[in-house]
N, C-alpha and C positions, 0 to 999 in steps of 0.2 A: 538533402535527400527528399524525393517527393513519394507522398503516401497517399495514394487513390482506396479509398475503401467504395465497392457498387453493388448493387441488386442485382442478380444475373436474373432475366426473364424469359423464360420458354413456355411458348403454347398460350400465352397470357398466366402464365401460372410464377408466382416469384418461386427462385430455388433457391440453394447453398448457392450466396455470395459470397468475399475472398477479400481480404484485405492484400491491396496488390504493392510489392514494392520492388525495386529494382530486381532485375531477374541477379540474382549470385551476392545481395548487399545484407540482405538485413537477415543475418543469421548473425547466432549472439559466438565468442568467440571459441568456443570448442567445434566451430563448424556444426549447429545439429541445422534443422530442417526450416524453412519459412516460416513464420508465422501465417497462419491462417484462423479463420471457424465459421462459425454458419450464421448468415445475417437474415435479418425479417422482411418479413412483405407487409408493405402496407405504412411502410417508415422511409420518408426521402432517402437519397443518398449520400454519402456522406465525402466529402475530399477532407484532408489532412490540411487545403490551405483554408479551406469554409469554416475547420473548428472555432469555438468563441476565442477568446485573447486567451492566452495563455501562458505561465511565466515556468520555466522547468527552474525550480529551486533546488533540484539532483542533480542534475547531470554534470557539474563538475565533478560528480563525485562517485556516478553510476557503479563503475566496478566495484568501487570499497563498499557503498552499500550494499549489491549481490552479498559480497564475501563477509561483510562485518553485521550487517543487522542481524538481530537476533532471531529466534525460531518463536513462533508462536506453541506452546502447549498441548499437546496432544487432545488432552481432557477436552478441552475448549472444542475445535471439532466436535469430537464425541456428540456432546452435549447437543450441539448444533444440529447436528443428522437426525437424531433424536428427535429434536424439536418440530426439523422441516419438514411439512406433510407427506416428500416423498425424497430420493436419492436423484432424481431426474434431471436436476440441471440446480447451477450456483452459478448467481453473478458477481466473482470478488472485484469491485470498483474500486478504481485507484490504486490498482495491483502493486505497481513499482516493478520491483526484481522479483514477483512471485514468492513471497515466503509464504502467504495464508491459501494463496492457490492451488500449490503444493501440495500442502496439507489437505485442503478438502478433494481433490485428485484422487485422493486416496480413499473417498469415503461419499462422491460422487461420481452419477457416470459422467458428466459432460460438466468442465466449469467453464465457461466463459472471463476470462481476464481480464478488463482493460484500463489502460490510462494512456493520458495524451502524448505521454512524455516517450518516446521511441526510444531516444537512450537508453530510459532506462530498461525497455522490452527489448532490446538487443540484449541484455545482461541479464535477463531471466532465465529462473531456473525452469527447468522440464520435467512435467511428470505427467502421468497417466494422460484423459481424455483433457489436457487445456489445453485453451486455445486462446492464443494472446491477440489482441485487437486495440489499435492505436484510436483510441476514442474518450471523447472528453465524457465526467461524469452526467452527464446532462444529455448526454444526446448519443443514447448508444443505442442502435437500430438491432433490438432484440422484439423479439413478437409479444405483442400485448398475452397477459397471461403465461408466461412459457417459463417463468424461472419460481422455482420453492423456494429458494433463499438469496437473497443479497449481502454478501458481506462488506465490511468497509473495515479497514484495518489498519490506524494512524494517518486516516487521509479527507474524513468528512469534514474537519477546519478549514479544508483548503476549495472545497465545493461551491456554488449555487447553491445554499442547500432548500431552497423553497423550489428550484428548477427540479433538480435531483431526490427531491421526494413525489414530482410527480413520475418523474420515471418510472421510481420504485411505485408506486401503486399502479401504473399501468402495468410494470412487466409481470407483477407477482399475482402470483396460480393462486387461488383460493387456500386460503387456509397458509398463504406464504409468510415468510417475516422476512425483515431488517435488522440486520447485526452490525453494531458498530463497536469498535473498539478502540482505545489508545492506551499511552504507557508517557509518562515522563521521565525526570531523568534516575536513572538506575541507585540502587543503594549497595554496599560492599561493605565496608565497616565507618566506622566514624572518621577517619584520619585520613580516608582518602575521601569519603564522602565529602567533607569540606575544601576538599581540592577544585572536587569538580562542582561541588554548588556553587564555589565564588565564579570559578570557570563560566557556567553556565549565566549566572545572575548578572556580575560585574564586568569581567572583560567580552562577554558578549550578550551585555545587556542589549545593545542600544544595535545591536545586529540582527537583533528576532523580528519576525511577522509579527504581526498583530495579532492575527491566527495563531501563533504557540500559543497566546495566554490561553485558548480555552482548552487547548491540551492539559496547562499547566493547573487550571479550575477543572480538571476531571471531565467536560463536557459540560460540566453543570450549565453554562452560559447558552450552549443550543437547546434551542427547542425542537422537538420530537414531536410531531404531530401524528403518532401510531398510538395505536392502546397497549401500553410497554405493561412488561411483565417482572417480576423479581427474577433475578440471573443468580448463578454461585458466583463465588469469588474465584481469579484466575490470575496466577502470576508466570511470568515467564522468567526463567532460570537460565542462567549460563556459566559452565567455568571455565577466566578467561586468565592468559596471562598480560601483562601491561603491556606487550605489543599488540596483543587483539584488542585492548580496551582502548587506547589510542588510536587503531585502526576505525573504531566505531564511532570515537568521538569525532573524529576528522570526517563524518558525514551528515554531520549538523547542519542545518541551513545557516544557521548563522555563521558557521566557519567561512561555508562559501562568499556572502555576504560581506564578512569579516577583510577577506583576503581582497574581493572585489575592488572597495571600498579604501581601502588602508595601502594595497600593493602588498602588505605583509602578510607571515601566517603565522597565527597564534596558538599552531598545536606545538612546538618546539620548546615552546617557556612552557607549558601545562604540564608536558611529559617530564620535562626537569622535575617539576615541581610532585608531581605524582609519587615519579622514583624514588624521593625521598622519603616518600610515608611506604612505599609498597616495596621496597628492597629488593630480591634477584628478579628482575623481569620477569625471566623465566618462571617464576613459583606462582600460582595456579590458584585463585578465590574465585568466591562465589556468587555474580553478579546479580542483582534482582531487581524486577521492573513488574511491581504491583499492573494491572491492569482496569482501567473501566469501561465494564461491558453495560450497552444499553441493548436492548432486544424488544422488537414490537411488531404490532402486525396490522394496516389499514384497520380504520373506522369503518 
C-alpha cells in the first residue's frame, strides 16, 4: 500500500492537506470513513516512502491490540485538559489503535493522531473530531505553535527522542506541555503474577527491544529536557477473564519477535500454565498496570 501525505496550495496560501491513500483501502474493518486531517504550511511534504527507517513491531498483531490493550483512565484525561492551556487541539504521537486519542476526543475539539505504522491506523478506534495521520514521531507537519498538548502513551522508548522533542517545542502554543506515559507488565494476584513475570523475564527475555528496559525502569533512563512538574498517580484497571488476558499477552513485541525467530509460539505453554493458577477461564479478576506519568512544558 502506498501513502502520499501533501500540502494542498491555493492562491499561494497552504490549506487543509490530506493524507491520500488508495481510493476504497485503508478503512479500518467496520468499513468507517478514510482517514484524513489538516496538515501545515510552512513544513515539506511528506510521502509514506521518504519516512525515516522504520520497524512496525505491531502489526502482527494490530487487531488483538485494537481489541485487547487496555483503556487508559479517565481521571488521566481529566487532569490533562485542565492542565492544557486551552481544549484547541492535542497531538497523541504514536497513537497505535487510538486508545488515548479516544479518550482525549472526548475532551478536545480536534486531536490529531499519528504513527508510522498503517496497520495499525487501519484498526483504530473512532471518536469525535480525530484524525489519524500515517506520520513518524519526528516529522509530523503540524504548524509551529498550533497544538496545547502532546500526548505520548507507551510509545516514547520507541522515538528519536532528541528529534521528537524538537517537534514538540516547535508545535506547542505557549503555555503547552508534553505528556508521556507508560505501564509495564500488569499485577492480578500473586499465583498468576509469577506466571507471567517468568513469562515476561525468562522465556521471552532474549526477545525484547532494548527499548522495554526503559519502560521496565519507569522512564527513569530518558531524559526530559522540559521543566517537568509533579503529576498524581494514575493506574489503569481492567476486569478480565483468561481469554482477554491471553488475548493481551499475545500483543507483546516480544511474542512477535518470539514466534519470528523460533517459527514457534509461546502463548499456548503460558495459557496452560496460567490456567492452572486462574481456574474457570471464564471467572473475571482484577487486572492492574501502575502507570508513569512525566509532564513538562519547554524551557
Amino acid at each position: 500500500m502506498r501513502v502520499v501525505t501533501r500540502v494542498v496550495r491555493r492562491a499561494g496560501r497552504e490549506r487543509e492537506g490530506v493524507v491520500l491513500f488508495p481510493p476504497g483501502q485503508l478503512r479500518d474493518r467496520n468499513a468507517r470513513a478514510p482517514l484524513t486531517t489538516v496538515f501545515a504550511g510552512g513544513v515539506p511534504h511528506l510521502r509514506h516512502d521518504d519516512m525515516p527507517a522504520f520497524r512496525d513491531r505491531f502489526a502482527f498483531a494490530a487487531g488483538d491490540y485494537a481489541a485487547y490493550r487496555p483503556h487508559y483512565p479517565g481521571a488521566l484525561f481529566d487532569w490533562l485538559r485542565l492542565r492544557a492551556p486551552s481544549a484547541r487541539r492535542v497531538w497523541d504521537c504514536g497513537t497505535g489503535s487510538g486508545q488515548a486519542a479516544t479518550a482525549l476526543a472526548g475532551r478536545f475539539e480536534q486531536v490529531v493522531a499519528t504513527d508510522p505504522s498503517v496497520t495499525q491506523l487501519m484498526h483504530a478506534e473512532r471518536a469525535g473530531a480525530t484524525h489519524y495521520v500515517a506520520s513518524t514521531a519526528e516529522a509530523a507537519a503540524l504548524r509551529s505553535g498550533s497544538v496545547d498538548l502532546v500526548t505520548v502513551a507507551q510509545a516514547l522508548h520507541w522515538f528519536d527522542r532528541e528529534a521528537f522533542c524538537n517537534a514538540v517545542r516547535r508545535v506547542l502554543a505557549p503555555g503547552g506541555l508534553l505528556a508521556v506515559w507508560s505501564y509495564g507488565v500488569p499485577t492480578i494476584e500473586p499465583a498468576v503474577d509469577e506466571v507471567l513475570r517468568r513469562f515476561h523475564d525468562v522465556e521471552l527475555g532474549a526477545y525484547w527491544s532494548p527499548e522495554r528496559r526503559l519502560v521496565e525502569q519507569g522512564y527513569e533512563g530518558i531524559a526530559f529536557p522540559f521543566e517537568e512538574e509533579p503529576v498524581p498517580t494514575f493506574s489503569m484497571r481492567a476486569t478480565w477473564t483468561l481469554p482477554q488476558l491471553g488475548g493481551y499477552v499475545s500483543t507483546w513485541s516480544a511474542v512477535g519477535k518470539y514466534r519470528q525467530v523460533t517459527g514457534a509460539d509461546p502463548i499456548p505453554a503460558v495459557m496452560r500454565a496460567l490456567a492452572d493458577r486462574w481456574g474457570d477461564p471464564a471467572n473475571t479478576r482484577v487486572v492492574e498496570w501502575p502507570l508513569t506519568l512525566r509532564v513538562g512544558s519547554p524551557h
